[in-house]
DOSE-310342 format. One line per 5 residues: number of its first residue (from 1); for each residue x, z negated, y of C-alpha. Coordinates in nm, 4 decimals. Each point is the difference from the previous one (the first is absolute). Example, Ala and Ser with C-alpha at 12.3 -4.5 7.8 and 13.67 -1.06 7.14 Angstrom:
residues 2
1) 1.2300 -0.7800 -0.4500; 0.1370 0.0660 0.3440
end
This chain:
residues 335
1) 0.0000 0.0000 0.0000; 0.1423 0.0727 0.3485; 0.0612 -0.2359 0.2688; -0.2924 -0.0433 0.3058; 0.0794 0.0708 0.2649
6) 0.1339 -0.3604 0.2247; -0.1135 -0.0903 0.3317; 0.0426 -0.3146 0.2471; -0.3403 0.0678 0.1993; -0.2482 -0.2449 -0.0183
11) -0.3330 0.1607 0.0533; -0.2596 -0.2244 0.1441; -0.3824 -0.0090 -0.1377; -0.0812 0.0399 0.3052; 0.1101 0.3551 0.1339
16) 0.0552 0.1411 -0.3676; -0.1276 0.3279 0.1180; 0.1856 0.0474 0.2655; 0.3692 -0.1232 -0.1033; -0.0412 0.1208 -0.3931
21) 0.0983 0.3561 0.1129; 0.3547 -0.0114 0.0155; 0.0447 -0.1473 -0.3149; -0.2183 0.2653 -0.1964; 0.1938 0.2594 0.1677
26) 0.2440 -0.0525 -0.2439; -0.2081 -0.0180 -0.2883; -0.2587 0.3188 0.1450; 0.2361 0.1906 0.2895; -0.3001 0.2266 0.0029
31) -0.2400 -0.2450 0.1080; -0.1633 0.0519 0.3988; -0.0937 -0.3360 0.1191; -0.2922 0.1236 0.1537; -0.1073 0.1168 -0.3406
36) 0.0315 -0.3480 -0.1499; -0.2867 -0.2049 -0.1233; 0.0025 -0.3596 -0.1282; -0.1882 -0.2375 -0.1598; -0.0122 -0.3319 -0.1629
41) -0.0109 -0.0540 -0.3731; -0.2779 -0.2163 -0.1077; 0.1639 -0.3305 -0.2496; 0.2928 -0.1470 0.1344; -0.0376 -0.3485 0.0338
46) 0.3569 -0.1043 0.1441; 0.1309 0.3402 0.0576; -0.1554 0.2536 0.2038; -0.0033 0.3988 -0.1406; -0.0833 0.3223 0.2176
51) -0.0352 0.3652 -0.1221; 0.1983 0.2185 0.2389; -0.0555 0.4162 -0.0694; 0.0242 0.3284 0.2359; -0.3405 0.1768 0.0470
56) 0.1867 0.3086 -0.1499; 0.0270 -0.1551 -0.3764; -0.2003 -0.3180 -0.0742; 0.1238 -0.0085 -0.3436; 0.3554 -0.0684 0.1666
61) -0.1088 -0.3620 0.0475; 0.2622 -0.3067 0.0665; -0.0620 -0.3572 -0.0390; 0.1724 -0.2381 0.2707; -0.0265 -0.3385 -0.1622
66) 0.0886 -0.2550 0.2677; 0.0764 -0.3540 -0.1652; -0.2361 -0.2721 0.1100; 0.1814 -0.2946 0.2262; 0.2249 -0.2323 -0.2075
71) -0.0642 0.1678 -0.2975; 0.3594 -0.0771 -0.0691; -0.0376 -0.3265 -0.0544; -0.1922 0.0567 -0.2855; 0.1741 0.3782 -0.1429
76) 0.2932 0.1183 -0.0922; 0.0699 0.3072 0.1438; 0.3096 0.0693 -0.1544; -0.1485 -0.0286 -0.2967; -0.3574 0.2178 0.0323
81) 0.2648 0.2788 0.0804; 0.1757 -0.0571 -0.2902; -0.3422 -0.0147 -0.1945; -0.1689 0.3090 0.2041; 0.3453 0.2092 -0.1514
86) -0.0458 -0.0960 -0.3499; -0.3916 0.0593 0.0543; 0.1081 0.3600 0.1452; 0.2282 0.0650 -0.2761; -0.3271 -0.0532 -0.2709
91) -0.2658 0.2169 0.2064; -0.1182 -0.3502 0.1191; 0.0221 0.0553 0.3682; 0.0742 0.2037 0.3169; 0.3386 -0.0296 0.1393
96) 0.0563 -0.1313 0.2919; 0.1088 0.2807 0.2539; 0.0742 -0.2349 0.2977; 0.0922 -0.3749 0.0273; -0.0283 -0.1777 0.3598
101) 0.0534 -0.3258 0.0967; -0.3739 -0.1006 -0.0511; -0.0958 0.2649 -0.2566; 0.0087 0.3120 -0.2009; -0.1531 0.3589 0.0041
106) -0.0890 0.1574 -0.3526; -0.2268 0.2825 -0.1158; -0.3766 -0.0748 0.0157; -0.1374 -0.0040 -0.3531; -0.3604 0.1397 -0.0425
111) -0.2546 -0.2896 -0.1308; -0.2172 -0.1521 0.1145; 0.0441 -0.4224 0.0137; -0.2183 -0.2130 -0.2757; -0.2356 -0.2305 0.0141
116) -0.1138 -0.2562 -0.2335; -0.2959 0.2647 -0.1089; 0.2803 0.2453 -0.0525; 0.2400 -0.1794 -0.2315; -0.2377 -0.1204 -0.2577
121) -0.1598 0.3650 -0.0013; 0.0035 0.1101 -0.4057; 0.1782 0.3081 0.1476; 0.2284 -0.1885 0.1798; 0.0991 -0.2383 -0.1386
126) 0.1591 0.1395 -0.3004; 0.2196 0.2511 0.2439; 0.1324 -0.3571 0.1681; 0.0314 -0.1393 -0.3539; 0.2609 0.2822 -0.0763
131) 0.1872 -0.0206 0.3540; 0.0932 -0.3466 -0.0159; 0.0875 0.0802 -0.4398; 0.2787 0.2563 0.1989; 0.1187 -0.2651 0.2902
136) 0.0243 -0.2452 -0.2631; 0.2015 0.2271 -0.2511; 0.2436 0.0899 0.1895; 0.3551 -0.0840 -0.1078; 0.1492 -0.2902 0.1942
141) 0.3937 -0.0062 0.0226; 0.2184 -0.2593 -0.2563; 0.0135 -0.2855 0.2144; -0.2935 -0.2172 -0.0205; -0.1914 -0.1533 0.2403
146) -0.2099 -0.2876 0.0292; -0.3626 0.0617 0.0259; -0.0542 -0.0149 0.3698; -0.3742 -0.2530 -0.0264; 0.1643 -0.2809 0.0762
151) 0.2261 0.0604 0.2651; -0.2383 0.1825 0.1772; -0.2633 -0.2926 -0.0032; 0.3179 -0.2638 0.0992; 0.0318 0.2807 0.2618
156) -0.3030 -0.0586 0.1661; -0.0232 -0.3943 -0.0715; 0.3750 0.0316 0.2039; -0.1922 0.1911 0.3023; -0.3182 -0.2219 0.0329
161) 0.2068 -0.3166 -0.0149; 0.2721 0.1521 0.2320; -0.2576 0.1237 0.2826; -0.2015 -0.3757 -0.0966; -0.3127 0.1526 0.1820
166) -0.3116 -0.0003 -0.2374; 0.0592 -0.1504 -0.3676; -0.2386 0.0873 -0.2845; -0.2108 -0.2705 -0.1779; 0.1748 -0.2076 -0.2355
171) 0.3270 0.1807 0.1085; 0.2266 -0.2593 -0.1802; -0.2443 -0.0344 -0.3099; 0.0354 0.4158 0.0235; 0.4202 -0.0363 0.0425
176) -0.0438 -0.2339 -0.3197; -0.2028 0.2533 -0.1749; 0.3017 0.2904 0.0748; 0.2852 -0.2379 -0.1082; -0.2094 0.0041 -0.3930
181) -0.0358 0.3695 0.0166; 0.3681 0.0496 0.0095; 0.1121 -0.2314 -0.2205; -0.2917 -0.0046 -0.2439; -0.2733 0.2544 -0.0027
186) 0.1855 0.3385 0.0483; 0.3004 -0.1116 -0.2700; -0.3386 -0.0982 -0.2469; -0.1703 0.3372 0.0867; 0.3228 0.1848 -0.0469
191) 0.2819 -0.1864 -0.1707; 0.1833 0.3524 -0.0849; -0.1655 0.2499 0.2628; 0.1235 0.3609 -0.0602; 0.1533 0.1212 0.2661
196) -0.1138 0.3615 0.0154; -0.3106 -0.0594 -0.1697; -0.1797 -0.3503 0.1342; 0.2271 -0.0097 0.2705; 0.0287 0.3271 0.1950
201) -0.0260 0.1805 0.3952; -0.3167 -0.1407 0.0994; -0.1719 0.0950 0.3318; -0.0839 -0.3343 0.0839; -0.3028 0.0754 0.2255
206) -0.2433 0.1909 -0.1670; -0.2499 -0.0249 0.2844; -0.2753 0.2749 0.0229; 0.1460 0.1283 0.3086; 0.3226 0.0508 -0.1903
211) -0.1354 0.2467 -0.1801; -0.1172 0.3471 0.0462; -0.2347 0.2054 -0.1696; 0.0213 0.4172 0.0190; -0.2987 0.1236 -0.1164
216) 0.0929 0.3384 -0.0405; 0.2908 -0.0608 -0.2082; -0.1167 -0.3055 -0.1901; 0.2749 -0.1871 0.0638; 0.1508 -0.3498 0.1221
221) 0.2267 -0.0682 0.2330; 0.1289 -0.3682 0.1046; 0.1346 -0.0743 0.3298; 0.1959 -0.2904 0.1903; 0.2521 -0.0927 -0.2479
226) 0.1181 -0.2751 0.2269; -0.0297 -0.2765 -0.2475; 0.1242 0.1767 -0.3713; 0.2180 -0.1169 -0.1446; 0.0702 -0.1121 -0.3603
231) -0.2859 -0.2083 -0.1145; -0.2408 -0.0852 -0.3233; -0.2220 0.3138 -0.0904; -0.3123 -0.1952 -0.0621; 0.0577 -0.1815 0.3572
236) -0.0340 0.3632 0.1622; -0.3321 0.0206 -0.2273; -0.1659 -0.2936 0.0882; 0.1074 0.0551 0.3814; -0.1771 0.3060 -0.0400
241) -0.2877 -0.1066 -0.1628; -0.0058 -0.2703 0.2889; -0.1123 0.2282 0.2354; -0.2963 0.0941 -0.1588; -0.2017 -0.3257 0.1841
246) 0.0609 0.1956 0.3255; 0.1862 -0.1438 0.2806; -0.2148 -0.0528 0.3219; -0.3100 -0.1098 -0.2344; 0.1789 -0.1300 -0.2943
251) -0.2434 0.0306 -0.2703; 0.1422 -0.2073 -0.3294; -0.2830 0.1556 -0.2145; 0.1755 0.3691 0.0413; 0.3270 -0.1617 -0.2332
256) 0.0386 0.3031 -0.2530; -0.1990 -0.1063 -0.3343; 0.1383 -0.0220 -0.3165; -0.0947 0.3105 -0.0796; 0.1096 0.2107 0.3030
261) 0.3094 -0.1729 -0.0263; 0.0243 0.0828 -0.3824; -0.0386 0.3957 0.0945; 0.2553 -0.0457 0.3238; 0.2879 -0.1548 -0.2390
266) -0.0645 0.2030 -0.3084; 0.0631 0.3289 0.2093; 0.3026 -0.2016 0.1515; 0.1484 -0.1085 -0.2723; -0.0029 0.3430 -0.1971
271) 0.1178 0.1553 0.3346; 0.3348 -0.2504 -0.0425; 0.0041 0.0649 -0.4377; -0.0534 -0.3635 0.0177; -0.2226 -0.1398 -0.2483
276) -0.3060 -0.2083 0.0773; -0.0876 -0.1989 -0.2806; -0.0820 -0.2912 0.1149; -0.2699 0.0381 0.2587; -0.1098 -0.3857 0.0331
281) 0.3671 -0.1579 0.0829; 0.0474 0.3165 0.2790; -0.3460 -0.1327 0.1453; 0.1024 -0.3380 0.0223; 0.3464 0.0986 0.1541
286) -0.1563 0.1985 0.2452; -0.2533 -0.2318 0.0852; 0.3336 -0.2330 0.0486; 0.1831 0.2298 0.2033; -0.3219 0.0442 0.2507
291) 0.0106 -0.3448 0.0567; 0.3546 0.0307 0.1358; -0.0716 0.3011 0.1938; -0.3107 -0.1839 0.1782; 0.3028 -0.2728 0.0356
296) 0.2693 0.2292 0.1363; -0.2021 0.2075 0.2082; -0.1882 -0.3133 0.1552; 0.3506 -0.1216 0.1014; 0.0750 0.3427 0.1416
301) -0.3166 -0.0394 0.2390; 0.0864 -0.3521 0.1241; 0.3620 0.1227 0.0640; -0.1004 0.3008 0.1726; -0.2229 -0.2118 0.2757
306) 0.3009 -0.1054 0.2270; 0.0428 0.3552 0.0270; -0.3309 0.1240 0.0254; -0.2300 0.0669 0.3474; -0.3534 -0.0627 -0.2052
311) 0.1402 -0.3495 -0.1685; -0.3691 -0.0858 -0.1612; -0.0328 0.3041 -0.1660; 0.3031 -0.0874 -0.1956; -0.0694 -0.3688 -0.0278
316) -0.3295 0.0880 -0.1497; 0.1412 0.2667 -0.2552; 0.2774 -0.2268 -0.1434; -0.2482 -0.2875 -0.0376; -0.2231 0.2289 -0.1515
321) 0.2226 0.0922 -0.2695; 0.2159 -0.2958 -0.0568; -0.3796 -0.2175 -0.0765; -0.0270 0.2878 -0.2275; 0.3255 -0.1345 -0.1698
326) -0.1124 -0.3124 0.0073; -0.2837 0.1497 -0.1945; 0.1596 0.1597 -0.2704; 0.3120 -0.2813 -0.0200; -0.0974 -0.1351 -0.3251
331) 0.0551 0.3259 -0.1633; 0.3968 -0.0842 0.1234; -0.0047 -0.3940 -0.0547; -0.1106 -0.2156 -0.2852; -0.0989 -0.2601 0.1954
end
């Protein structure tokens, strides 16, 4: 894969229109600015997206994804690059063209964004089934690497303590809770994990909006690869399956049943020439492992309020999803 394209501007949300030009000149020397139209990307939630094209050739479209403010405290940057080349490499992803200080320009890929109708469509849902069997197969280096779950949640425990501005409920009983999944839970659920096989390059954030949808191809294609990194399979799954309650209105009743998720994982699972033989203990591990992504992303919300402008409507999403922990914690704890 070839190198983007480097720059040191920093181009404001503001005024994107107006100082974008002279970096796409590099990228589109052809491009008239008085030809160029923009517009914004519907389902970023930290990061904002725009479509930039000429009038002459829509299909020509660029994406200017401008990072969201502080969204360093909580990504690695360094490594998403590294991630978005492998990705590349595998058919995975656009490369990036262009890198700036506060973003990156890449080729617009035709879709159009999920919703939680979408991804449990019988039609659908099968084609994401098989797109996340070819993320997850793809063939990680020698060295191994720790399953990134836990640091990521100590990640965001780090940032809400550090910032000390709004703690969630039962935040040390919670902090408590974490310290057993390391040392206990994860080492019961997978004393021996496979690395290639139940440990593999997960997307991480599985979110409707991460996904696109081309009807005319009938294909997937996931964006915002901003948190992959080398994780368990099944907690990818469950993630997934996670957003199926919906995210504004989260609806608990619109969890996957047994039998959807039978369907989902037997196409999945003969996608990765895995076998699947032993439906009941996958249930129980997912149902596990979306207990710890209600945990982990519930963090993520609290951390993200110091940061935020519209602090309730975080506040009220992580408390929203870390009760529903607190829900489904005796599936995790004997006790």
């Amino acid at each position: 894969m070839s190198q983007p394209i480097s720059s040191s501007v920093t181009l404001p949300l503001e005024s994107t229109l107006r100082d974008i030009y002279p970096l796409i000149t590099s990228l589109r020397p052809n491009w008239s600015p008085s030809n160029l139209r923009l517009y914004q990307l519907i389902g970023g939630i930290n990061n904002t997206a725009f479509g930039i094209y000429s009038e002459s050739d829509r299909s020509d479209t660029l994406v200017i994804k401008i990072y969201g403010f502080k969204t360093e405290e909580f990504i690695d940057r360094y490594h998403e690059k590294t991630i978005l080349s492998t990705l590349v490499n595998h058919g995975l992803a656009q490369p990036v063209l262009l890198q700036f200080t506060n973003g990156i320009i890449y080729k617009f890929i035709p879709g159009s964004v999920c919703t939680e109708n979408y991804i449990r469509n019988i039609r659908i849902a099968p084609l994401i089934a098989r797109h996340l069997a070819k993320l997850h197969s793809i063939p990680l280096e020698n060295q191994y690497h720790e399953p990134c779950l836990m640091p990521l949640i100590k990640k965001f425990v780090k940032l809400i303590i550090t910032n000390h501005k709004h703690y969630p409920e039962d935040f040390v009983s919670l902090c408590s809770d974490i310290d057993c999944i390391e040392k206990d839970l994860l080492p019961s659920m997978f004393p021996n994990p496979r690395y290639g096989i139940d440990l593999v390059l997960c997307h991480n954030d599985l979110a409707c909006t991460n996904i696109l949808y081309n009807a005319s191809s009938q294909t997937i294609s996931f964006i915002d690869f901003e948190y992959s990194a080398i994780n368990y399979a099944l907690f990818d799954i469950a993630n997934h399956f996670v957003e199926y309650v919906g995210v504004d209105q989260m609806n608990f009743d619109r969890c996957p049943t047994r039998n959807e998720q039978y369907h989902w994982l037997k196409i999945y699972f003969q996608a990765r020439k895995l076998s699947f033989d032993d439906p009941e203990k996958t249930y129980r591990q997912i149902e596990q492992f979306s207990a710890l992504a209600h945990l982990c992303y519930g963090l993520w919300a609290f951390a993200q309020v110091a940061f935020a402008t519209v602090e309730h409507e975080y506040l009220s999403y992580g408390q929203r999803r870390l009760n529903r922990y607190k829900e489904m914690r005796s599936m995790l704890f004997n006790r």
